[in-house]
mmCIF file of the C-alpha atoms, coordinates in Angstrom:
data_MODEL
# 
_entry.id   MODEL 
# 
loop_
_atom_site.group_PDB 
_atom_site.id 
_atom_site.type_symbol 
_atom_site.label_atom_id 
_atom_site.label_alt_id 
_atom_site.label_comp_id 
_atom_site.label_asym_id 
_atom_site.label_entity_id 
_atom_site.label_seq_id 
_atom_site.pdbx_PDB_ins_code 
_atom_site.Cartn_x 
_atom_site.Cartn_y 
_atom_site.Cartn_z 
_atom_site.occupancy 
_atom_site.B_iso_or_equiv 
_atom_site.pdbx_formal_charge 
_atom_site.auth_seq_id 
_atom_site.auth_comp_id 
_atom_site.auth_asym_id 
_atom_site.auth_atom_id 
_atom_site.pdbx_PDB_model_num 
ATOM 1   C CA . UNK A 1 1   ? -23.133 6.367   3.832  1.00 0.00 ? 1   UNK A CA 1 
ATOM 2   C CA . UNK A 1 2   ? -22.117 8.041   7.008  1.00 0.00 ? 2   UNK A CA 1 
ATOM 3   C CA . UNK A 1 3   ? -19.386 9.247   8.566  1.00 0.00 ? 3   UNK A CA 1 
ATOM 4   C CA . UNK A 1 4   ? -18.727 7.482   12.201 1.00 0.00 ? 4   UNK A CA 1 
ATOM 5   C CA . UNK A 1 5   ? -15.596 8.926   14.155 1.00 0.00 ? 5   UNK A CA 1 
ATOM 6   C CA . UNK A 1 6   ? -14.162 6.437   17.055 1.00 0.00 ? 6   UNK A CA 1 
ATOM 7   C CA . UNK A 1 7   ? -12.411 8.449   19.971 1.00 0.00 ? 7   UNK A CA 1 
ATOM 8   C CA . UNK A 1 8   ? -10.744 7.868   22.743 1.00 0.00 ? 8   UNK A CA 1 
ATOM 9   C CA . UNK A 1 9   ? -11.626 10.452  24.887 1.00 0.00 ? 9   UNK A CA 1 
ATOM 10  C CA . UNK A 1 10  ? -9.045  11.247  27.444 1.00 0.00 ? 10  UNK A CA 1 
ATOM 11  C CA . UNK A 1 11  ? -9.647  12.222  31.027 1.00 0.00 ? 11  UNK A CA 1 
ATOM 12  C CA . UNK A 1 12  ? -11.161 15.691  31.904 1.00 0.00 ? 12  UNK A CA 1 
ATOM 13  C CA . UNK A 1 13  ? -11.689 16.789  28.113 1.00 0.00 ? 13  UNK A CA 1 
ATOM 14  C CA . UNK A 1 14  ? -15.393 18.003  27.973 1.00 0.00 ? 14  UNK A CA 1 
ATOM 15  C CA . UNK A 1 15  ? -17.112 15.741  25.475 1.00 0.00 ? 15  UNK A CA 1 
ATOM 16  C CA . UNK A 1 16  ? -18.523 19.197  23.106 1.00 0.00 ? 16  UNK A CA 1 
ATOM 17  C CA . UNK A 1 17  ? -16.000 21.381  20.636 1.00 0.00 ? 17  UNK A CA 1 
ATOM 18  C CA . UNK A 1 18  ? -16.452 24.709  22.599 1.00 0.00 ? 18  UNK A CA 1 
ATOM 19  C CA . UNK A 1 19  ? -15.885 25.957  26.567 1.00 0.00 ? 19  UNK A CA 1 
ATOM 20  C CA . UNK A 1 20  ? -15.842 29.394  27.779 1.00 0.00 ? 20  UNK A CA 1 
ATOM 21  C CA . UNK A 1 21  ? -13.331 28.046  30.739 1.00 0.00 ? 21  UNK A CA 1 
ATOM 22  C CA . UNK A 1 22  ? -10.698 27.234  28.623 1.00 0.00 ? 22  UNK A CA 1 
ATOM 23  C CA . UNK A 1 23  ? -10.544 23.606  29.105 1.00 0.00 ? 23  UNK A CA 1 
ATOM 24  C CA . UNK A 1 24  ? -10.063 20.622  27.024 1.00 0.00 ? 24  UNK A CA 1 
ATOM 25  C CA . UNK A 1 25  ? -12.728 19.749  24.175 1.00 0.00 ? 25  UNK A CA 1 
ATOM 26  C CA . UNK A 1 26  ? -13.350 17.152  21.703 1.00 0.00 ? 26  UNK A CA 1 
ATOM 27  C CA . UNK A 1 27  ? -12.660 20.023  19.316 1.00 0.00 ? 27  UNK A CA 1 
ATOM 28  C CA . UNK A 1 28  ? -8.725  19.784  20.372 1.00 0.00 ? 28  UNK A CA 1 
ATOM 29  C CA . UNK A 1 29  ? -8.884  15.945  19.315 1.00 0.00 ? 29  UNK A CA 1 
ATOM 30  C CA . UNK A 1 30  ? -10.883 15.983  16.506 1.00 0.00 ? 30  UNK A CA 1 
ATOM 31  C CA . UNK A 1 31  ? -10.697 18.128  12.934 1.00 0.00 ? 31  UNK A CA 1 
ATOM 32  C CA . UNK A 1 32  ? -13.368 16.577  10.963 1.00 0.00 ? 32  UNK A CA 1 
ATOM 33  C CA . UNK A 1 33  ? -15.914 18.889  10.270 1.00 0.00 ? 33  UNK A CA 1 
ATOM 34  C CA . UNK A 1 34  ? -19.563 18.828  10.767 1.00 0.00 ? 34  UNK A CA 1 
ATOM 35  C CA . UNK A 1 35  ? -19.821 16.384  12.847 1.00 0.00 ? 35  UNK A CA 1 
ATOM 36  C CA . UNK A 1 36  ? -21.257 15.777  16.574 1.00 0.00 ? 36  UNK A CA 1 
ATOM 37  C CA . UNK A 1 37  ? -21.183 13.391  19.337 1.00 0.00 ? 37  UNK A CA 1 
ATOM 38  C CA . UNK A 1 38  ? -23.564 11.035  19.679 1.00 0.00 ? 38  UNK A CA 1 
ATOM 39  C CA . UNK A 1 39  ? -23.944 10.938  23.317 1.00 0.00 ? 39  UNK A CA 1 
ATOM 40  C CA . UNK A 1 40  ? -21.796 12.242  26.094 1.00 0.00 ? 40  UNK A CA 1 
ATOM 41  C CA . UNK A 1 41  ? -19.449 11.132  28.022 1.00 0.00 ? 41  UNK A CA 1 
ATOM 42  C CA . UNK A 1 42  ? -18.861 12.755  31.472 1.00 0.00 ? 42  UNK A CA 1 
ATOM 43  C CA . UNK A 1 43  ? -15.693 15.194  31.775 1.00 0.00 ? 43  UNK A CA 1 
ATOM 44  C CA . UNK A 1 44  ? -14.082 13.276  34.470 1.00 0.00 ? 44  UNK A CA 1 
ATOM 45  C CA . UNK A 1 45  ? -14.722 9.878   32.539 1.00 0.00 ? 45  UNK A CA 1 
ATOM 46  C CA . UNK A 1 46  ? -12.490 7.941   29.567 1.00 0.00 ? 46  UNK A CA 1 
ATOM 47  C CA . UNK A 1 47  ? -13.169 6.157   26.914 1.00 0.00 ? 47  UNK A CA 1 
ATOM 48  C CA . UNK A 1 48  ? -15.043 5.786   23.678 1.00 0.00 ? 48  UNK A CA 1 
ATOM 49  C CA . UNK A 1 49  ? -17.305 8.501   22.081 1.00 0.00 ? 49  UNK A CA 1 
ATOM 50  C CA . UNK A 1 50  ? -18.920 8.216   19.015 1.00 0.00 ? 50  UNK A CA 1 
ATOM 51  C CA . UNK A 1 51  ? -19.044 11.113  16.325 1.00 0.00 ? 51  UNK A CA 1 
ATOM 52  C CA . UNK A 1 52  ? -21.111 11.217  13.259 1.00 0.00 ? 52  UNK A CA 1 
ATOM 53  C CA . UNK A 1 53  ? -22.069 14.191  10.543 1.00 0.00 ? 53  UNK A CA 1 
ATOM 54  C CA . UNK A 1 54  ? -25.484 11.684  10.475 1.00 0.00 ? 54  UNK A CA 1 
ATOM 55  C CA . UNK A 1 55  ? -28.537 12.976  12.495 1.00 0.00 ? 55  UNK A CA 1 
ATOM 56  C CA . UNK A 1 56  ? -30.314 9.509   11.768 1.00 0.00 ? 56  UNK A CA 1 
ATOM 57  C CA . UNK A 1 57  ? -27.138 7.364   12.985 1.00 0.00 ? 57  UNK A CA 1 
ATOM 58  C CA . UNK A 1 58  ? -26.777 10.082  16.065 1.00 0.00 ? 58  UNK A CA 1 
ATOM 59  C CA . UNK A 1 59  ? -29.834 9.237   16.860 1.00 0.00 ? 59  UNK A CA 1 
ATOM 60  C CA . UNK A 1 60  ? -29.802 5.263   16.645 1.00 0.00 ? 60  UNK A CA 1 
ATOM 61  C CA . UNK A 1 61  ? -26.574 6.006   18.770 1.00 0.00 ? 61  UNK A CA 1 
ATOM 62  C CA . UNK A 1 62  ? -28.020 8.079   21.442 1.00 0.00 ? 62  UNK A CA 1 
ATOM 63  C CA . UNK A 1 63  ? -31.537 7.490   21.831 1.00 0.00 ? 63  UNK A CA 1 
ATOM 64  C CA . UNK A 1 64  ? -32.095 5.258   25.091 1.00 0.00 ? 64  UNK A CA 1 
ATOM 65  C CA . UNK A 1 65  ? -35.699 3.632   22.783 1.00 0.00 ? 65  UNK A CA 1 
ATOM 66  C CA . UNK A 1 66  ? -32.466 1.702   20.846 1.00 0.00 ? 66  UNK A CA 1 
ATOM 67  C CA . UNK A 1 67  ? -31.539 0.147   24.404 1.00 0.00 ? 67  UNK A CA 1 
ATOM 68  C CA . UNK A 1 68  ? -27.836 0.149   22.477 1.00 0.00 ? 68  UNK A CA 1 
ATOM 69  C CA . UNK A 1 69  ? -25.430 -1.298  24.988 1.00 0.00 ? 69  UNK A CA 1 
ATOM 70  C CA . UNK A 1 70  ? -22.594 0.794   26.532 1.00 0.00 ? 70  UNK A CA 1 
ATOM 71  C CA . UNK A 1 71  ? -19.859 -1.405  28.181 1.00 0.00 ? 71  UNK A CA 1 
ATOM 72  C CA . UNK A 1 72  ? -17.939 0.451   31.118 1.00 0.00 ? 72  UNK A CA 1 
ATOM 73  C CA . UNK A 1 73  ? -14.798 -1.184  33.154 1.00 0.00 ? 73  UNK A CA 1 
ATOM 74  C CA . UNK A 1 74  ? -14.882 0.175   36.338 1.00 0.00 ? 74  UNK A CA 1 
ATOM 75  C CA . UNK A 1 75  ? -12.507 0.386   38.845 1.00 0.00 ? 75  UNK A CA 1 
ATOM 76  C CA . UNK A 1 76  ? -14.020 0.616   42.332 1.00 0.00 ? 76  UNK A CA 1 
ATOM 77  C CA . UNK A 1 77  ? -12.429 1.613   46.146 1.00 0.00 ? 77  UNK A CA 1 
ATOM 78  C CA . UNK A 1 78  ? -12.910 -2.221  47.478 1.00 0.00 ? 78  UNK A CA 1 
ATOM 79  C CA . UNK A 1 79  ? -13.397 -5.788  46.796 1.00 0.00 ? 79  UNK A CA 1 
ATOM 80  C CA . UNK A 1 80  ? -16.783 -6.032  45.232 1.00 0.00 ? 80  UNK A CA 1 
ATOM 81  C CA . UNK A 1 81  ? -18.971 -8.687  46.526 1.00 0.00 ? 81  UNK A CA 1 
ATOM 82  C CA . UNK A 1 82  ? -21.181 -11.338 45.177 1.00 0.00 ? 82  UNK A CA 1 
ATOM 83  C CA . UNK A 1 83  ? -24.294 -9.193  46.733 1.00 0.00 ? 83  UNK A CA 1 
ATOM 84  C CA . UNK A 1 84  ? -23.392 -6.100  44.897 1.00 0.00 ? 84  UNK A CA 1 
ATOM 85  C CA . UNK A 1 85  ? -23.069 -7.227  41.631 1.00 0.00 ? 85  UNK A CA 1 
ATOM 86  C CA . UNK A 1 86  ? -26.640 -9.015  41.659 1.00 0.00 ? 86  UNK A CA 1 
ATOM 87  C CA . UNK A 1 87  ? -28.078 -5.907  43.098 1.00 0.00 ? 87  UNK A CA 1 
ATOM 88  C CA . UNK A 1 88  ? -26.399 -4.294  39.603 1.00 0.00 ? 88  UNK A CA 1 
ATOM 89  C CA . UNK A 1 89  ? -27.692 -7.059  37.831 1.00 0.00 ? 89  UNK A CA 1 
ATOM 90  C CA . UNK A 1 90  ? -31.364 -6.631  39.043 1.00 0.00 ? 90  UNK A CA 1 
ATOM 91  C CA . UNK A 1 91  ? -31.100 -2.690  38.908 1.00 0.00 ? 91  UNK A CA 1 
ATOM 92  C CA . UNK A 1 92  ? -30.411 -0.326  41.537 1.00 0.00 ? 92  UNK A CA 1 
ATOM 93  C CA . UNK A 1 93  ? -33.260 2.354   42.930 1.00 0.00 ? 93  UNK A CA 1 
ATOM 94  C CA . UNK A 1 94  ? -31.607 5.819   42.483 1.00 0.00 ? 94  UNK A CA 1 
ATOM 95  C CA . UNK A 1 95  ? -33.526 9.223   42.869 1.00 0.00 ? 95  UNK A CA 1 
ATOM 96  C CA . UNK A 1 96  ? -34.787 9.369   39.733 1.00 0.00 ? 96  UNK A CA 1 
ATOM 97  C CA . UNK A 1 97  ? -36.488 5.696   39.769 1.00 0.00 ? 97  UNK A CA 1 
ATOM 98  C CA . UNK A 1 98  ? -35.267 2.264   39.387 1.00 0.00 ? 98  UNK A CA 1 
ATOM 99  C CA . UNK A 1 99  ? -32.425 1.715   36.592 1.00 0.00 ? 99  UNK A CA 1 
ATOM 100 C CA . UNK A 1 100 ? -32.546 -1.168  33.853 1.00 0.00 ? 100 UNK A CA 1 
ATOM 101 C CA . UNK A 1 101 ? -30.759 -4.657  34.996 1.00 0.00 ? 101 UNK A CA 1 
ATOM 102 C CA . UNK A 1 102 ? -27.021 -4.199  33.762 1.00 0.00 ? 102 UNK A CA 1 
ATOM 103 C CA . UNK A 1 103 ? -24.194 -7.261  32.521 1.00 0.00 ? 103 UNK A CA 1 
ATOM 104 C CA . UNK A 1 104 ? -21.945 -6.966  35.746 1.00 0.00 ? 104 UNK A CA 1 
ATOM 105 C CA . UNK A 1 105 ? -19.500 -9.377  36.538 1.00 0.00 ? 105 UNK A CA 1 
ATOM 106 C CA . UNK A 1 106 ? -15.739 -8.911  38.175 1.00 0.00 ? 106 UNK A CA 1 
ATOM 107 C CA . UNK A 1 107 ? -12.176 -7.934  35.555 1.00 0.00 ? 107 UNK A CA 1 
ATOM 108 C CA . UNK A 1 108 ? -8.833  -8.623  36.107 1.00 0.00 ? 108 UNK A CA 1 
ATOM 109 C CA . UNK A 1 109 ? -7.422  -5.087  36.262 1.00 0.00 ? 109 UNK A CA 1 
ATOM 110 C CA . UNK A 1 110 ? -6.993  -4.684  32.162 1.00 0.00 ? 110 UNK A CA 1 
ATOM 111 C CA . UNK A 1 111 ? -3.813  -3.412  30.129 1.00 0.00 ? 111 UNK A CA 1 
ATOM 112 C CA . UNK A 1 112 ? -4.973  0.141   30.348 1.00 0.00 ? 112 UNK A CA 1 
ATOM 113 C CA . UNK A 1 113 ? -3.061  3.396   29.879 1.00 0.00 ? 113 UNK A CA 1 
ATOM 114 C CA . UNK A 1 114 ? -1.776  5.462   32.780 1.00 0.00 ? 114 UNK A CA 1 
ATOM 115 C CA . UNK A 1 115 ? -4.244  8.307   33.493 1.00 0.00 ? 115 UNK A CA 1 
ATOM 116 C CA . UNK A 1 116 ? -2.687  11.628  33.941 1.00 0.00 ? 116 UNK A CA 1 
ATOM 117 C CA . UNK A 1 117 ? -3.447  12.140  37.107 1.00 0.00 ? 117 UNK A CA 1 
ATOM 118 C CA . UNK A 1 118 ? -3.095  8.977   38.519 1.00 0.00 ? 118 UNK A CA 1 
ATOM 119 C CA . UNK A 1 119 ? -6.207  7.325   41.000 1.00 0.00 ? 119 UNK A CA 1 
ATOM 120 C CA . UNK A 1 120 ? -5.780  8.269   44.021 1.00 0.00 ? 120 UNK A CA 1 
ATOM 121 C CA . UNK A 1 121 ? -4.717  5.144   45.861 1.00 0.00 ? 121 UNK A CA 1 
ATOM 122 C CA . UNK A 1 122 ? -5.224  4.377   49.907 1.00 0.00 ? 122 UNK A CA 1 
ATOM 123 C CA . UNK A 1 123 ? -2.834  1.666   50.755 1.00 0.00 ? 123 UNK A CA 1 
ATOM 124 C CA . UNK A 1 124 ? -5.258  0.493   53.528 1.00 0.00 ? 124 UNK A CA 1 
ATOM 125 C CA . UNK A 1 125 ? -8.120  -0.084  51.137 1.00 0.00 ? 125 UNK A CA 1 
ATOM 126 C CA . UNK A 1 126 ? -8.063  -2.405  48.012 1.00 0.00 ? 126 UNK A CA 1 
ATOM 127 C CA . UNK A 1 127 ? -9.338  -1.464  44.150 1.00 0.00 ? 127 UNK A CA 1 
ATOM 128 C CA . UNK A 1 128 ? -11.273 -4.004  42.183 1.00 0.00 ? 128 UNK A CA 1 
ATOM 129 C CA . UNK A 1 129 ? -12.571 -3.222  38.479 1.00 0.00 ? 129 UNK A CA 1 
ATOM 130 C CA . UNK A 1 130 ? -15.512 -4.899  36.673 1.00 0.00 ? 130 UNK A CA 1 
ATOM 131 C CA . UNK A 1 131 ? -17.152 -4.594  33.945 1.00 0.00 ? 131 UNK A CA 1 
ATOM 132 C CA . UNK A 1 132 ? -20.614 -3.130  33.425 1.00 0.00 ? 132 UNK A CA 1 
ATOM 133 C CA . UNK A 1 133 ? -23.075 -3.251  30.475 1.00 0.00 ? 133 UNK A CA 1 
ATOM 134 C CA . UNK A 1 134 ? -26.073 -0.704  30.361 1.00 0.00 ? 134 UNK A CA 1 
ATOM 135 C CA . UNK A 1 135 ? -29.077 -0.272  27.864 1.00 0.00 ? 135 UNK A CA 1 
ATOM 136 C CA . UNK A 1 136 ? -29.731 3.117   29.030 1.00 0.00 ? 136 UNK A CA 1 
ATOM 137 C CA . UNK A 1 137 ? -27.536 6.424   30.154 1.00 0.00 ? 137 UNK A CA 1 
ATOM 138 C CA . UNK A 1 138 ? -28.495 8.690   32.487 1.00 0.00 ? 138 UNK A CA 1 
ATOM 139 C CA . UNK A 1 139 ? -26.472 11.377  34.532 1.00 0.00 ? 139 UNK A CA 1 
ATOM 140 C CA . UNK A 1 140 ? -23.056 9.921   36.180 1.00 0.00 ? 140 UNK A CA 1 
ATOM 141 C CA . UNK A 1 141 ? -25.210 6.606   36.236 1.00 0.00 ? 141 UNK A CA 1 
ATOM 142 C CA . UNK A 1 142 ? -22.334 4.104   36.559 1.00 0.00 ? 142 UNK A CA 1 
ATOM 143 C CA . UNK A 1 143 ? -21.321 6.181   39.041 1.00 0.00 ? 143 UNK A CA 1 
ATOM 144 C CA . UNK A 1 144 ? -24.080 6.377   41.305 1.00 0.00 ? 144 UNK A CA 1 
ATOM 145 C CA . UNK A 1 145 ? -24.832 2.837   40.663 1.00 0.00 ? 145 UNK A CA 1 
ATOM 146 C CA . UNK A 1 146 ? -21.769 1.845   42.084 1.00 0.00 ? 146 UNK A CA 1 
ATOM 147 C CA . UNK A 1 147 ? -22.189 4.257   45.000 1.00 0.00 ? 147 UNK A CA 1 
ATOM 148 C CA . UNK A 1 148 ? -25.312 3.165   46.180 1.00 0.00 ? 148 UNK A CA 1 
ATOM 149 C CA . UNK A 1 149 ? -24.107 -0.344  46.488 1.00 0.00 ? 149 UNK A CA 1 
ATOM 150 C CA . UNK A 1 150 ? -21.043 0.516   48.560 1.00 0.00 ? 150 UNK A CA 1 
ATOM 151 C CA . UNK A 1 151 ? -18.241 0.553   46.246 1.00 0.00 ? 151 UNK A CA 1 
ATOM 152 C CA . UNK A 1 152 ? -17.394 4.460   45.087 1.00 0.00 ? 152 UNK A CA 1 
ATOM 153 C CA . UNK A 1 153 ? -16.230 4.722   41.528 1.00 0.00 ? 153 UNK A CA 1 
ATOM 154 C CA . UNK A 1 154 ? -12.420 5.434   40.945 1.00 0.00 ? 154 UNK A CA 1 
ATOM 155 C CA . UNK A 1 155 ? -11.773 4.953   37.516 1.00 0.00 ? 155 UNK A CA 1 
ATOM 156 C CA . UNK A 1 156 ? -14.609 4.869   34.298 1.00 0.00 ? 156 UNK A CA 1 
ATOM 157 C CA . UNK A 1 157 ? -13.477 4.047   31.280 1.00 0.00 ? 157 UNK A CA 1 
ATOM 158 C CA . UNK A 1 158 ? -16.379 2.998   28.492 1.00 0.00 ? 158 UNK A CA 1 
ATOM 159 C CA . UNK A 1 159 ? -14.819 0.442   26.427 1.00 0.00 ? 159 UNK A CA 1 
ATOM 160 C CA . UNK A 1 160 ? -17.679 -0.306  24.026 1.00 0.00 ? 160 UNK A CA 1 
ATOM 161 C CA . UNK A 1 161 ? -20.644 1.118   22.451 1.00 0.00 ? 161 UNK A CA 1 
ATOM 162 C CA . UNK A 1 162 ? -23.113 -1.481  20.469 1.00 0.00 ? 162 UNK A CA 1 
ATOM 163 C CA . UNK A 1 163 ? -19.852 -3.326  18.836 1.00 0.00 ? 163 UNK A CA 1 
ATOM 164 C CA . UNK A 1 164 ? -17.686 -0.561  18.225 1.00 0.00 ? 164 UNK A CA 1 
ATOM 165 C CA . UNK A 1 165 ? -14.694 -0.511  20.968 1.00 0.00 ? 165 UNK A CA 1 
ATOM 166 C CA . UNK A 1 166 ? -11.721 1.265   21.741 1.00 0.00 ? 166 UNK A CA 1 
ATOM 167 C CA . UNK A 1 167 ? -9.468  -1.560  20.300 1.00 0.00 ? 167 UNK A CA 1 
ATOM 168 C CA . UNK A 1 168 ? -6.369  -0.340  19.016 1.00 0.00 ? 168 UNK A CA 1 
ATOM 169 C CA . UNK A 1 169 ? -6.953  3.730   19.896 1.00 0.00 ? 169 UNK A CA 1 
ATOM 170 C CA . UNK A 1 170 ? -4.922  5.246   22.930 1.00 0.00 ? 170 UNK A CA 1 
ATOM 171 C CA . UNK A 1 171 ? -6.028  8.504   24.474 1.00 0.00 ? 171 UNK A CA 1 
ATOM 172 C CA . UNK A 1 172 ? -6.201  10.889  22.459 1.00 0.00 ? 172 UNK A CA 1 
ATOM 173 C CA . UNK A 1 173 ? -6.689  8.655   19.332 1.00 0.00 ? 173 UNK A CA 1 
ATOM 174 C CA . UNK A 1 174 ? -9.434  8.273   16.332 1.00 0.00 ? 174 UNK A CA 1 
ATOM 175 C CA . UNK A 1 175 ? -10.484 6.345   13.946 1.00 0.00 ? 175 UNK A CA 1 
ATOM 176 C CA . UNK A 1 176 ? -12.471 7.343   10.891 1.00 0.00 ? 176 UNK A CA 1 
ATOM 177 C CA . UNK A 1 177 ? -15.200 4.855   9.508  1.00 0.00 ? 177 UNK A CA 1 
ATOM 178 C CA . UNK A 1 178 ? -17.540 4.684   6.958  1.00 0.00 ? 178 UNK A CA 1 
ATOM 179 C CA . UNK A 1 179 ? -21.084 2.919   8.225  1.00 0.00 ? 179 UNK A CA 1 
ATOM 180 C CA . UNK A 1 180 ? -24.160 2.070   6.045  1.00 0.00 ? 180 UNK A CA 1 
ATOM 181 C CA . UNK A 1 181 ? -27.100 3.230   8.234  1.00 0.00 ? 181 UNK A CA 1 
ATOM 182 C CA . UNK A 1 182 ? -28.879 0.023   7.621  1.00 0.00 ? 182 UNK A CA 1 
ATOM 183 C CA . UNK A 1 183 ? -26.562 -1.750  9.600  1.00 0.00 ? 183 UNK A CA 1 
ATOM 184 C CA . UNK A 1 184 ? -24.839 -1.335  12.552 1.00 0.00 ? 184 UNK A CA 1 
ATOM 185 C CA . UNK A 1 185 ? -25.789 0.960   15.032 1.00 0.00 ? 185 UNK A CA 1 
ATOM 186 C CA . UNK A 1 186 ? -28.965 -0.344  16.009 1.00 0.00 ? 186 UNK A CA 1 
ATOM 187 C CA . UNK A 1 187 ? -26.818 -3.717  16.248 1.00 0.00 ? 187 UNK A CA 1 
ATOM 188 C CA . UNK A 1 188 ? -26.375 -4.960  19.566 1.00 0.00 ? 188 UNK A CA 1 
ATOM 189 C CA . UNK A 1 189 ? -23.008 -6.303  21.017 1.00 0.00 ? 189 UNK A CA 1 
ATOM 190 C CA . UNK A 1 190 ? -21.923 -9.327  20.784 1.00 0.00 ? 190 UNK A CA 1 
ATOM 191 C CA . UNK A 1 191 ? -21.693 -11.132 24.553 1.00 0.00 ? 191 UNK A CA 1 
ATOM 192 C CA . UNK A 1 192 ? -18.877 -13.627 24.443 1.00 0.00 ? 192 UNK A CA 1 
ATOM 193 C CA . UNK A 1 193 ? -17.541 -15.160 27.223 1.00 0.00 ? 193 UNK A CA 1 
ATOM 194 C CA . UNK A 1 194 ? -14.054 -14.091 28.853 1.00 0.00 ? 194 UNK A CA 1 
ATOM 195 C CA . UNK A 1 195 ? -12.669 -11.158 29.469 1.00 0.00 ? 195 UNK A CA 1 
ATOM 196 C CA . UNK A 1 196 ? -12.709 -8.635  26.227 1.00 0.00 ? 196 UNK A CA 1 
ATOM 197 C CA . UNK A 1 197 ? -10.030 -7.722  24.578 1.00 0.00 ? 197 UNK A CA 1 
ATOM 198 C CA . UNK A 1 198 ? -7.490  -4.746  26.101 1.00 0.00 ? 198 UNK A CA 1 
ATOM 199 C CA . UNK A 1 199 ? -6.764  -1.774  24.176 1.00 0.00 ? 199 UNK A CA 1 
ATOM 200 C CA . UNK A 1 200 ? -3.819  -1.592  22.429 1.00 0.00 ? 200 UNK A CA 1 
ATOM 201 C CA . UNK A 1 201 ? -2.300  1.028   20.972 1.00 0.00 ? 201 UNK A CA 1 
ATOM 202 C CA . UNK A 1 202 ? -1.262  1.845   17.097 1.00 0.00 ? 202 UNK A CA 1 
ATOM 203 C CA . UNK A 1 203 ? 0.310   4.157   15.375 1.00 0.00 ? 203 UNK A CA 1 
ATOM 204 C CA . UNK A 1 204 ? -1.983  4.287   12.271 1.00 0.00 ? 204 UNK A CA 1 
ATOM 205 C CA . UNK A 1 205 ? -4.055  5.972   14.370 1.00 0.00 ? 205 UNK A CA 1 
ATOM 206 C CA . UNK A 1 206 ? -4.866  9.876   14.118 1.00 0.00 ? 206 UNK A CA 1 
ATOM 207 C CA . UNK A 1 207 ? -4.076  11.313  17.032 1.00 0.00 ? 207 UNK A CA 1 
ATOM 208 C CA . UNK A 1 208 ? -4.196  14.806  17.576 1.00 0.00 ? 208 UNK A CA 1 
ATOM 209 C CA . UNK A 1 209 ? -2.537  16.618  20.424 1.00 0.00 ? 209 UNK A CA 1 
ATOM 210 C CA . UNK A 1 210 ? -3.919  19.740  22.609 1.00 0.00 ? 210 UNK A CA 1 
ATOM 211 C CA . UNK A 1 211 ? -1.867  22.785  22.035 1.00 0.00 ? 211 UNK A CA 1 
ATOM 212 C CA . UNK A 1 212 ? -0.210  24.439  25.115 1.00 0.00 ? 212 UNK A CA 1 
# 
């Protein structure tokens, strides 16, 4: 039995427990010890990381030969077209070789949290957010995947990994869950059709708070 840790990692928190810069960690949102991330999550980026005191379920987690599925909304400076989502769909040629195909297809904006600090908004351009499943995670990849089809990244949130989501956890938020290794983390998501769920917060949720 291992122990699998669910957070909702807020914006700019570095996704490790210690910083020499004096800036936000996992380690001021999460007291359970002996355990480590499974996977990263970029500092500028929100969402759901995974945490485990299990080097054999970090590993099922992490490792891009598991092709687990991470599911990102996105919210992009434009209105996406029909062209760039099939270019996501058939993978996009970045500097360091051709990605995998991703799941892309458009959102309704969804019942998200504020971000402290807001987007930055341009009244002369439009957002639009969609949703975007990859079997693999490289460097700022959503990012630059977006980019090189036109539509800069304003907002990254990663909603899902395999079929563990941030349901019910706002920012800042865990949950604490006991997994069998023989099940799910090599388990890919289930693909359903609509939009997914939002996030929504509740209380019985450990949350713990950065000190001043």
């Amino acid at each position: 039995m291992a122990t699998l840790i669910l957070l909702n990692k807020p914006f700019n928190v570095l996704c490790q427990f210690t910083d020499t810069k004096g800036r936000a960690t996992l380690a001021d949102y999460v007291d359970v010890p002996n355990v480590y991330a499974a996977g990263r999550l970029d500092y500028d980026s929100e969402g759901l990381v995974l945490l485990t005191d299990d080097g054999s379920l970090q590993a099922r987690i992490a490792s891009p030969r598991f092709k687990l599925p991470k599911t990102y909304w996105v919210q992009v400076e434009g209105t996406i077209s029909d062209e760039a989502l099939d270019a996501l769909r058939h993978g996009i040629n970045l500097n360091d070789g051709p990605t995998r195909p991703a799941q892309a297809r458009r959102i309704s904006a969804p019942d998200l949290w504020p971000r402290q600090p807001p987007v930055r908004e341009r009244r002369q351009i439009p957002t639009s957010w969609l949703e975007l499943t990859l079997s693999e995670g490289r460097n700022r990849q959503v990012r630059r995947m977006t980019a090189a089809v036109g539509y800069p990244t304003l907002r990254l949130v990663r909603w899902a990994v395999g079929d563990w989501t941030l349901q019910g956890l706002a920012p800042g938020e865990s949950r604490v869950l006991s997994v069998h290794l023989s099940q799910g983390a090599s388990r890919p998501a289930r693909r359903q059709g609509g939009q997914r769920p939002t996030p929504k917060p509740r209380t019985h949720a450990t949350r713990h708070k950065r000190s001043p």
